[in-house]
Backbone as a ProteinNet text record, in pm:
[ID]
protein_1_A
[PRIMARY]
XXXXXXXXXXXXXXXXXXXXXXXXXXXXXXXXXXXXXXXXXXXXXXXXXXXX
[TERTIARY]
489.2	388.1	264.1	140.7	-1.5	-31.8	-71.4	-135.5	-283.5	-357.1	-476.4	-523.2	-642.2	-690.4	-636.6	-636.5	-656.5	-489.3	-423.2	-232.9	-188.1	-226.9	-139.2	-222.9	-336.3	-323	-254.2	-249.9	-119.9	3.1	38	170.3	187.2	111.7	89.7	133.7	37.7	35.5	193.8	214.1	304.5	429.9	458.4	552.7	545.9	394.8	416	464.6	388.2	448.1	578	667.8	745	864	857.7	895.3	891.5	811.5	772.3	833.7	778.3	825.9	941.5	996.7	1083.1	1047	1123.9	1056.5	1078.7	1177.5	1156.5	1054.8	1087.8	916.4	754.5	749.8	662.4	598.3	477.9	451.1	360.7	299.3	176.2	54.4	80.5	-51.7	-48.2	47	0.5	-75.8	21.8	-37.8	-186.3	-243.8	-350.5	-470.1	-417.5	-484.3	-541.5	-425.7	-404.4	-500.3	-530.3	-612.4	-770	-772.5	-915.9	-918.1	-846.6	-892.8	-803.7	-815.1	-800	-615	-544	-399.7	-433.2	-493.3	-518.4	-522.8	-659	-694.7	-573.5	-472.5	-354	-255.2	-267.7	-197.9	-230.7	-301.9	-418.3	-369.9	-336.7	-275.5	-147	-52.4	81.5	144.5	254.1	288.7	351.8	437.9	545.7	527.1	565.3	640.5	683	827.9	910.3	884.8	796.7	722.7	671.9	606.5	544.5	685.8
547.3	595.3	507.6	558.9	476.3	468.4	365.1	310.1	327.7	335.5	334.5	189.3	110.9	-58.2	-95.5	17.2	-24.3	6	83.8	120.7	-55.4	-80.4	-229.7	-315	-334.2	-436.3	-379.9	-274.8	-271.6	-287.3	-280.7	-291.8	-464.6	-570.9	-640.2	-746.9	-724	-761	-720.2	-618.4	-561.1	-655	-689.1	-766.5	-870.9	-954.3	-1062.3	-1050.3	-995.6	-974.8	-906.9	-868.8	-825.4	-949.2	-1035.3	-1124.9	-1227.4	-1221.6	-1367.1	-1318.3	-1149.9	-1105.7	-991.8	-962.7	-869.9	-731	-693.2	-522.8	-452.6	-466.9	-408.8	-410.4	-609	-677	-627.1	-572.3	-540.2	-433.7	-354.2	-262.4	-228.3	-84.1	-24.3	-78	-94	-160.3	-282.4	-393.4	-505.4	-513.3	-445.2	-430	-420.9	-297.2	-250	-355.2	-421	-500.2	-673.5	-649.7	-750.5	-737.4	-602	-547.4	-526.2	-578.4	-509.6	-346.1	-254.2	-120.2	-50.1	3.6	114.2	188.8	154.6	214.3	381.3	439.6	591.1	562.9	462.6	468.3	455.8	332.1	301.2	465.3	521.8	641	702.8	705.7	798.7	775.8	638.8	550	593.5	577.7	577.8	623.4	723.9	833.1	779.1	715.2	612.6	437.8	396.1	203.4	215.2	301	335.2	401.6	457.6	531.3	400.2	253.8	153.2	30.7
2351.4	2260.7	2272.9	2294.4	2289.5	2165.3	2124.1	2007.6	1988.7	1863.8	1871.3	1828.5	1872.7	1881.4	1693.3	1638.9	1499.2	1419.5	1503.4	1454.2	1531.1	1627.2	1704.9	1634.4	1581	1482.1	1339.5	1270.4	1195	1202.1	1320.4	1357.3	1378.3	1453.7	1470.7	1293.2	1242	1099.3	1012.8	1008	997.7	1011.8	1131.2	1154.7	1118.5	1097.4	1059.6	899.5	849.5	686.5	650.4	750.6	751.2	737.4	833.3	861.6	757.9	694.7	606.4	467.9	417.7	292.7	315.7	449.5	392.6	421.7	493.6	494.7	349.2	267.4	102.5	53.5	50.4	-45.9	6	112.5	176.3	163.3	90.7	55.3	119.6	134.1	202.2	119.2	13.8	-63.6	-26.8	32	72.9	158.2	289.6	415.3	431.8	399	299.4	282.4	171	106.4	221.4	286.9	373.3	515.7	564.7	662.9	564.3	442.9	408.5	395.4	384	402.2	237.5	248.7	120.9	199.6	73.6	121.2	192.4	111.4	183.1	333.4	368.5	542.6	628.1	535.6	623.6	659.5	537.5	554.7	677.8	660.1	784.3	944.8	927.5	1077.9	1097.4	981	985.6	844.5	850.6	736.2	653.1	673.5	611	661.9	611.9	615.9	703.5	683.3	794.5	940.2	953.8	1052	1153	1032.9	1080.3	1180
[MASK]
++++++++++++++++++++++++++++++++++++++++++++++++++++

């Protein structure tokens, strides 16, 4: 699967916060919050957490 410059730095991030808090503890509003962007935009990248 090709990534777009802006899904592999979510994914990227992703893992790191994944790693540190937990894929549970880990919410789309962190992520989110954590990239600067508005939870909606993340939607936009990727449908689910799980998808991520």
């Amino acid at each position: 699967m090709t990534f777009t410059k802006k899904q592999a730095e979510i994914l990227d991030i992703s893992k790191k916060m994944f790693a540190e808090k937990g894929f549970v503890e880990t919410s789309m509003r962190d992520l989110a919050a954590f990239l600067e962007i508005k939870a909606a935009s993340l939607y936009a990248h990727f449908k689910s957490k799980e998808e991520i």
